[in-house]
N, C-alpha and C positions, 0 to 999 in steps of 0.2 A: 504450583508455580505458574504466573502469569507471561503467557507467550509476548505479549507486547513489550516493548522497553522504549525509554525513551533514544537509545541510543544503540538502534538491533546491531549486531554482529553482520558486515555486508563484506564480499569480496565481488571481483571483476571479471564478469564471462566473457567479453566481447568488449573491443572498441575499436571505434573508424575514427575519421575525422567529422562526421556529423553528428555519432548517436553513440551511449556508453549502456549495457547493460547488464545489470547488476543483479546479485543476487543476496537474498536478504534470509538470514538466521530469527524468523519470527516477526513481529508485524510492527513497525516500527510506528510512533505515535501521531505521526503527523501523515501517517496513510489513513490511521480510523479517523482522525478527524475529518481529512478529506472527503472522508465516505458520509460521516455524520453529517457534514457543512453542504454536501451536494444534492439538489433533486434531480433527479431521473425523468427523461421523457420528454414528449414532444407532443403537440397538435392537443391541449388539454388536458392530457394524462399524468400526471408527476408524480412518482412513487420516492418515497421520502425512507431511508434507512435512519431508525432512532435508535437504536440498539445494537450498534455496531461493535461498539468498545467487550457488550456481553457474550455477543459470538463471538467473537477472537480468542473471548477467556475459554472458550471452549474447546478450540483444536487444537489436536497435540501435535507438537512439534510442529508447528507450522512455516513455511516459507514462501518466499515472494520473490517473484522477477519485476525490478521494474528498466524501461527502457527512456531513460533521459537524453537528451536534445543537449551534445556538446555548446557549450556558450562563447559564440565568437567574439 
């Protein structure tokens, strides 16, 4: 079974008026992309994750918090 989906399983731990934070039933697809499409670092350094999508196939049962910025 792969822990990614395109459309993970999320419910709602917290919310204010500025910020919502959620919690996610495995790694939803458009996080490993983020990770794939970002390089890392600063002052010359840039570490490049290529292999994101085959780590994720790896952990069991995985979960995610992420903290999203209410949109005024």
């Amino acid at each position: 079974m792969m822990p990614s989906t395109k459309k993970a399983d999320k419910s709602l731990v917290l919310a204010d008026e500025h910020f919502t934070i959620w919690k996610y039933k495995g790694v939803p697809e458009e996080v490993i992309s983020f990770f794939e499409e970002t390089n890392w670092g600063s002052a010359g350094a840039v570490y490049e994750r290529k292999n994101s999508s085959e780590l994720v196939r790896q952990l069991k049962d995985p979960y995610l918090f992420a903290i999203m910025k209410v949109k005024l």
